[in-house]
C-alpha positions as CSV (number, residue, x, y, z in Angstrom):
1,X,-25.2,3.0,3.0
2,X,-24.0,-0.6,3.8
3,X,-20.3,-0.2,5.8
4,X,-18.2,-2.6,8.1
5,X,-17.6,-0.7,11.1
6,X,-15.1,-1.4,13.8
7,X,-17.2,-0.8,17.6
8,X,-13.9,-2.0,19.2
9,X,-10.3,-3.2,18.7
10,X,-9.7,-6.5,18.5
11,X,-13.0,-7.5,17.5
12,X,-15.0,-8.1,13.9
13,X,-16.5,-5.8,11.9
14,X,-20.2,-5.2,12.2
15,X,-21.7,-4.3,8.9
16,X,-24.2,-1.2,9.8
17,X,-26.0,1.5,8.0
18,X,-24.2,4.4,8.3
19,X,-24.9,8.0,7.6
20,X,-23.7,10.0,4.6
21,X,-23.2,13.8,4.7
22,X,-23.7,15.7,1.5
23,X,-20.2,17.0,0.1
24,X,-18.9,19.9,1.5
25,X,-16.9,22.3,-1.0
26,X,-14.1,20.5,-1.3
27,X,-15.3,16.9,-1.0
28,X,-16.5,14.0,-3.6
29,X,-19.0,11.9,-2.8
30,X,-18.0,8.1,-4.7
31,X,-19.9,5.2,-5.1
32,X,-17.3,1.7,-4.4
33,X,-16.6,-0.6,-6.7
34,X,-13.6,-2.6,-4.8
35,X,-11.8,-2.2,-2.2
36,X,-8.8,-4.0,-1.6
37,X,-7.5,-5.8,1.9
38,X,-4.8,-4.7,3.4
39,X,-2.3,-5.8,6.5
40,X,-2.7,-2.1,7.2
41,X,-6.3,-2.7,7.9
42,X,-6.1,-5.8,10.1
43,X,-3.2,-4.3,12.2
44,X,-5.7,-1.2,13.0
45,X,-8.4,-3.5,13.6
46,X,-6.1,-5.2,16.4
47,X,-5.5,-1.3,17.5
48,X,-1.4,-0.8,16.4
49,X,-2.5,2.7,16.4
50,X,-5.2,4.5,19.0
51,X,-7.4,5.6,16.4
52,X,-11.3,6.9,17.2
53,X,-13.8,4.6,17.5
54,X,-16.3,3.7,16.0
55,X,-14.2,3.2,12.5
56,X,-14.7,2.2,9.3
57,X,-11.7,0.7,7.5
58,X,-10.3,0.2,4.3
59,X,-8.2,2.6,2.2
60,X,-7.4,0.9,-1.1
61,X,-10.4,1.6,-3.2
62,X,-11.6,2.6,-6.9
63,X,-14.9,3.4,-7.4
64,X,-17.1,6.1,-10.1
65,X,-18.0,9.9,-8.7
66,X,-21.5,10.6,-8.1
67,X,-21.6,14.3,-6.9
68,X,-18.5,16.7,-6.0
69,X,-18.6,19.8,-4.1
70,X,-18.6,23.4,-5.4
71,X,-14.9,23.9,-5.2
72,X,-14.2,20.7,-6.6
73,X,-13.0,20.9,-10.7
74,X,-10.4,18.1,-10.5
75,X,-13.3,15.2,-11.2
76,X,-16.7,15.2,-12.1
77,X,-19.9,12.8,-11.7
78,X,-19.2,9.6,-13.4
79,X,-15.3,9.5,-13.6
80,X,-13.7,6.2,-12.6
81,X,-11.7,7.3,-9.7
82,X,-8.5,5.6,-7.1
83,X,-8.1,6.6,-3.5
84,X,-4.8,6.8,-2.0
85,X,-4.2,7.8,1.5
86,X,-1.4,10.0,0.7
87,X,-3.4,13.3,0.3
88,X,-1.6,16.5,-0.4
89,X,-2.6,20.1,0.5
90,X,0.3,21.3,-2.4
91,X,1.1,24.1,-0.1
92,X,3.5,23.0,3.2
93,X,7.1,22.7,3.0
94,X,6.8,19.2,2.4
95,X,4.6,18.9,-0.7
96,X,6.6,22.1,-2.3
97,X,9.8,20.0,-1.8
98,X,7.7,17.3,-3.6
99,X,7.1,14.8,-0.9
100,X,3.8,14.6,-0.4
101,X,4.0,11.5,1.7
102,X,4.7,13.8,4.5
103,X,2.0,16.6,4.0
104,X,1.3,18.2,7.4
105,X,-2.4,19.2,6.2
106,X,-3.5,16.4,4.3
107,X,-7.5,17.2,4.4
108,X,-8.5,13.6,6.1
109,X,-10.8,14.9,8.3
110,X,-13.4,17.8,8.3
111,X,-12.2,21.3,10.9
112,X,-13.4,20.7,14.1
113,X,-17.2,22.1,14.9
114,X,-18.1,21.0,11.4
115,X,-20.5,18.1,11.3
116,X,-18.8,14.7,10.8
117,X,-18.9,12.9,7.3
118,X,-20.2,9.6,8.5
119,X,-22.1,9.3,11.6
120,X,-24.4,6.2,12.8
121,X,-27.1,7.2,15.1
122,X,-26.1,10.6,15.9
123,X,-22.5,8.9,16.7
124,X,-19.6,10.6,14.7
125,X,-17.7,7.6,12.9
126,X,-14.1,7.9,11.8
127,X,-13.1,6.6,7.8
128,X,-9.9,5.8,8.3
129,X,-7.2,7.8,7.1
130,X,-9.8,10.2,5.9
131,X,-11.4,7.3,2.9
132,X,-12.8,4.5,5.0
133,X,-13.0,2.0,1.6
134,X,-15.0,-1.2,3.4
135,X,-18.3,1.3,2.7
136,X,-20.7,1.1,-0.2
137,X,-19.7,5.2,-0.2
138,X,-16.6,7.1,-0.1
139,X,-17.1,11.0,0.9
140,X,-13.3,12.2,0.9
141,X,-11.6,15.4,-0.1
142,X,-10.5,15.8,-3.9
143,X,-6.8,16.0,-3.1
144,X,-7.1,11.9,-2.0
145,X,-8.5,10.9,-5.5
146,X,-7.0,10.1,-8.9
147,X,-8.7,10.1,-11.8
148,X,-8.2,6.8,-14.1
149,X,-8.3,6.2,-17.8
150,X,-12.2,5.3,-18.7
151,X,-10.9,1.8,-19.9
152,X,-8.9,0.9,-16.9
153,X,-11.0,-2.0,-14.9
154,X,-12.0,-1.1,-11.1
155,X,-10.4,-4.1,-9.8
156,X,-7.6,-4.2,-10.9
157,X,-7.4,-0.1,-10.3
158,X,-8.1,-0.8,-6.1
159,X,-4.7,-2.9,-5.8
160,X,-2.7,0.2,-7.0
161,X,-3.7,2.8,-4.4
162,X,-1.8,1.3,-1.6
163,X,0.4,-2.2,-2.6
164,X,0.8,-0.9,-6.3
165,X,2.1,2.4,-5.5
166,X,4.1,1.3,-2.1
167,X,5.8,-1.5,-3.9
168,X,6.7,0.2,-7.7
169,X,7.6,3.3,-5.8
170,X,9.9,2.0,-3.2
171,X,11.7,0.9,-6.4
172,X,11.6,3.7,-8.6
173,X,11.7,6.4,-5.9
174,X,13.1,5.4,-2.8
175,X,15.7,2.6,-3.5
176,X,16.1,4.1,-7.3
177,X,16.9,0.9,-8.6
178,X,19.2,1.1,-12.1
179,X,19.2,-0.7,-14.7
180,X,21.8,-4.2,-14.5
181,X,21.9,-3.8,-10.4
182,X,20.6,-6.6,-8.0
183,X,17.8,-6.6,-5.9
184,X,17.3,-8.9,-3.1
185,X,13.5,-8.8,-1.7
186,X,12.4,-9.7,1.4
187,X,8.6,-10.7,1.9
188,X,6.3,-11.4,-0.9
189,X,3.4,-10.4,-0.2
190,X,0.8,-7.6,-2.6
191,X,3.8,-5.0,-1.6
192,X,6.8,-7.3,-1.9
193,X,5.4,-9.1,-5.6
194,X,5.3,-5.2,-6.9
195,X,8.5,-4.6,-5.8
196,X,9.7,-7.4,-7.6
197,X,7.5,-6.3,-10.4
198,X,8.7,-2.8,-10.3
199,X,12.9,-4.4,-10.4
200,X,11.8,-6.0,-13.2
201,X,10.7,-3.2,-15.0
202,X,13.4,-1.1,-14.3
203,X,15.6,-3.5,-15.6
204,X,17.4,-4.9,-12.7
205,X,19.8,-8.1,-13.5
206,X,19.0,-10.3,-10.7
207,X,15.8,-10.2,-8.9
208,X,15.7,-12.9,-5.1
209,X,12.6,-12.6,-3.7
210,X,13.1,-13.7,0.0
211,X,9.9,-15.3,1.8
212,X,8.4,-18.8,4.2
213,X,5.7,-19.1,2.0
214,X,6.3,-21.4,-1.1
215,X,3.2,-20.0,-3.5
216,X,4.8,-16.5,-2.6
217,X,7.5,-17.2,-4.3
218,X,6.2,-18.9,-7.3
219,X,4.0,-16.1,-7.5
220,X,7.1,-14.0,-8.0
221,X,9.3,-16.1,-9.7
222,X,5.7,-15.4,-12.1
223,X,6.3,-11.9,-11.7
224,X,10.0,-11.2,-12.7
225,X,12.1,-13.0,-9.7
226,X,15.1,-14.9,-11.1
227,X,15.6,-16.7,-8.3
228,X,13.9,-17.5,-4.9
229,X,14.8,-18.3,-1.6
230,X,12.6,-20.0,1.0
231,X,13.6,-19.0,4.8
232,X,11.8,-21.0,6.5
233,X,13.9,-23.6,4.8
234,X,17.6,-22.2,4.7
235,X,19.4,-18.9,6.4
236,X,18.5,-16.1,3.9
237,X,20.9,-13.8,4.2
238,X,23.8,-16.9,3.7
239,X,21.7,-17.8,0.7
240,X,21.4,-14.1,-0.6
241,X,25.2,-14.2,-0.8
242,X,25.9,-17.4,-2.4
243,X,23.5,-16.6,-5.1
244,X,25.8,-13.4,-6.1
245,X,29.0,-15.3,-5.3
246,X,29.5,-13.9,-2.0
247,X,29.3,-10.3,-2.7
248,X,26.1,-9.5,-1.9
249,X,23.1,-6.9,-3.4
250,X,23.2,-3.9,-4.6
251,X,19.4,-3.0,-3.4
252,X,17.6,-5.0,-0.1
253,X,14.1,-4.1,0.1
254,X,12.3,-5.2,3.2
255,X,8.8,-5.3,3.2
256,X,7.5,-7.1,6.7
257,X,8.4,-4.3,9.2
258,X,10.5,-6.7,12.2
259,X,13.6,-6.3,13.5
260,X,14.8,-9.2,12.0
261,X,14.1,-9.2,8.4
262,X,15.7,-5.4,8.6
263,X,18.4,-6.9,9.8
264,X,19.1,-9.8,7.6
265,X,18.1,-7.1,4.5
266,X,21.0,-4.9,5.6
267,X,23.1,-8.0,6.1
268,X,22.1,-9.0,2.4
269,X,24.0,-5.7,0.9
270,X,27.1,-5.6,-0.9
271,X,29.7,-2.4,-0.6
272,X,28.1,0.5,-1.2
273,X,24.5,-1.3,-1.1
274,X,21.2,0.5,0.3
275,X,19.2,-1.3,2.6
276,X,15.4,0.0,1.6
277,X,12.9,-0.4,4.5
278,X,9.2,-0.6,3.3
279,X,7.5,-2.7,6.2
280,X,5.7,-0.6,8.6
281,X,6.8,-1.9,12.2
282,X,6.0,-1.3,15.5
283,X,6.9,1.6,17.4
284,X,8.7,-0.5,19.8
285,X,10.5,-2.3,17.2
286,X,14.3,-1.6,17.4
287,X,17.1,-2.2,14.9
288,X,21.3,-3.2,15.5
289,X,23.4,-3.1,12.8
290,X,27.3,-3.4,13.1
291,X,28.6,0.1,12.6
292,X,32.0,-1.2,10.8
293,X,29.7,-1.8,7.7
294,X,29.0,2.1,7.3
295,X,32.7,2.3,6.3
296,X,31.7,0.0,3.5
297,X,29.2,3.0,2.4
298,X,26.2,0.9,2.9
299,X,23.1,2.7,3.7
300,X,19.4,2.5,5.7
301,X,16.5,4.0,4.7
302,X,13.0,3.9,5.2
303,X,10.5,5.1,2.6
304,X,6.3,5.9,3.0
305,X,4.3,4.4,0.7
306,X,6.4,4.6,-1.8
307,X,8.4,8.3,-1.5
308,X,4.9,8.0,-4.4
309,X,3.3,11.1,-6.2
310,X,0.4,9.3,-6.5
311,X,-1.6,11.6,-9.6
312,X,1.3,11.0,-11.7
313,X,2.4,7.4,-10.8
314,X,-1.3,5.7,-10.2
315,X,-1.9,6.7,-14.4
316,X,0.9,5.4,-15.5
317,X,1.0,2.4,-13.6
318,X,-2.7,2.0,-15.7
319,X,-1.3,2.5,-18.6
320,X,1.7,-0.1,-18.2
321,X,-1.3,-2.5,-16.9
322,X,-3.4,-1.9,-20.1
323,X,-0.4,-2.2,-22.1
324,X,0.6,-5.6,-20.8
325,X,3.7,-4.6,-19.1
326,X,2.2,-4.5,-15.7
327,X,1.0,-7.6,-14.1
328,X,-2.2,-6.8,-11.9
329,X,-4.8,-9.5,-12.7
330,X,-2.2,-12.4,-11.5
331,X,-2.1,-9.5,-7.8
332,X,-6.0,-10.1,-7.3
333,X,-6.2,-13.3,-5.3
334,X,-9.7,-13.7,-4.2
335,X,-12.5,-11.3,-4.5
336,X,-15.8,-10.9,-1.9
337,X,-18.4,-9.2,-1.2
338,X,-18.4,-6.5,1.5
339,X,-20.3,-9.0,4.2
340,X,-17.4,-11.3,3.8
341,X,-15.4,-8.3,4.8
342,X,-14.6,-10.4,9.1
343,X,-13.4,-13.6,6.5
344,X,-11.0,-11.7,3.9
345,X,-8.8,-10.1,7.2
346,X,-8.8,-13.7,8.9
347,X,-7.1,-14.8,5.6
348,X,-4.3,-12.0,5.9
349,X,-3.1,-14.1,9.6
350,X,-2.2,-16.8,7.5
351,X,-1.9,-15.5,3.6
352,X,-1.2,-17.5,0.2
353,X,-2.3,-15.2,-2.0
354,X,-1.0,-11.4,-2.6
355,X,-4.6,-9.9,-2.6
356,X,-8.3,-10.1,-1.8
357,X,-10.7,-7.4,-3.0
358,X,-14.1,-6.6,-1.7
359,X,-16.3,-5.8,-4.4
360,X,-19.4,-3.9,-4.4
């Protein structure tokens, strides 16, 4: 098979023929359809993490099952299918208390000894987080795999498994937005517009989506913002406030991952407000907040992809999309095909649009 494999950091992608194993007992073997781009991807491609080399990327993909292994009875050949790189064993303390964000044995990789699920030339090559979605093949354990409603378009289904479920989730699950409270968000990009997406359908008063880039915000004024703020224009946090006449937000949810933006989010809350952190940032990044605002009862908190539980959200976020209460079509950007893979991460250095989607 065709995939765009990562030799070393900080360099393009070469597209290579890679090797496919056959699926082991617990594994499924799917063919791509699309696979969206994510800023996850390019920050692993500049090497944010030490991950093994060589690598194929990717990890937001939908594609159709063509063979499953003889353990496998969750899917079947020819079931339209969604990846998400929150896996789940179901049987460490962490998915019994329901987080399966934070399984300890999540499957991504075969048991040592056993022969690797991609190779290229003899060489073992890593998918990443265990899907590896920028691959005319996915081979991946069952547990990372949702099955979709047949009528539910491929597409559209690739933006949910990493922006969709991050963004609705940090609403619904981490921040737990209510109904008539306001929500400030800060960045607009494919997580930041479902967040604002996810207030809206919640039913939260008074969406402000917070970014530097004016189509960002039109794009979620779009989506469900009632009001915007552009900061490279204007101090956000001071236009936050006089937005809600000085008192603040009941819910900031940051979504760019720097020491700043957390900042001005927590600054952005009103007594008794929760700062939500949904950016991923840098293990050096460090945050100061004044400690007299904890008497006001405001609270940080991060959340992982969502706090999602992905093979119950991932269907019904289809089925609000099919029912017209979910906006993905106005999400998908730009689509390519997988040798335009070095092309659609330049565009996330310098992004107008929420999403670009490889498609196969």
């Amino acid at each position: 098979m065709k995939a765009a494999v990562l030799h070393e950091f900080d360099h393009p992608l070469s597209l290579e023929d890679v090797e496919v194993a056959d699926p082991a007992p617990d594994e499924v073997l799917v063919r791509t359809v699309a696979s969206g781009v994510c800023h996850t991807d390019r920050t692993m491609q500049f090497g944010a993490n030490p991950l093994p080399l060589p690598l194929v990327l990717g990890h937001e993909a939908s594609g159709v099952v063509e063979a499953v292994g003889s353990d496998v009875d969750y899917v079947k050949p020819g079931d339209a299918v969604a990846t998400c790189a929150s896996s789940f064993c179901g049987h460490c303390a962490w998915c019994q208390r329901g987080a399966l964000q934070h399984c300890e044995n999540k499957g991504r990789s075969r048991a040592e000894g056993k022969d690797p699920r991609l190779s290229l030339r003899g060489t073992p090559v890593e998918p990443f987080v265990g899907l590896g979605g920028f691959a005319e093949l996915l081979l991946v354990h069952e547990r990372t795999l949702v099955k979709l409603p047949p009528e539910m378009p491929l597409d559209k289904a690739a933006l949910l498994g990493c922006a969709g479920i991050t963004g609705l989730g940090a609403v619904r699950h981490a921040a737990k937005v209510e109904s008539g409270q306001t929500v400030a968000v800060i960045g607009c990009g494919g997580v930041g517009l479902n967040v604002v997406q996810g207030a809206r359908l919640v039913g939260a008063a008074r969406i402000i989506a917070v970014d530097r880039i004016p189509q960002k915000l039109t794009l979620a004024r779009a989506l469900g913002a009632t009001d915007v703020v552009d900061a490279s224009q204007v101090d956000p946090v001071a236009a936050v406030r006089e937005l809600t006449g000085g008192a603040g937000v009941d819910h900031a949810i940051e979504v760019v991952g720097v020491e700043a933006t957390i900042e001005q989010a927590f600054s952005m809350l009103d007594t008794m407000g929760t700062c939500t952190v949904v950016g991923v940032a840098r293990p050096e990044t460090h945050v100061r907040i004044p400690a007299v605002q904890l008497l006001l009862e405001k609270r940080l908190q991060g959340t992982k992809m969502g706090s999602t539980r992905f093979r119950q959200d991932i269907p019904l976020y289809c089925r609000l999309y099919l029912d017209g209460r979910l906006d993905l079509d106005a999400l998908l950007s730009a689509t390519m095909p997988l040798s335009d893979v070095n092309n659609a991460l330049d565009m996330l250095d310098n992004p107008v649009g929420a999403r670009t989607v490889l498609t196969f």
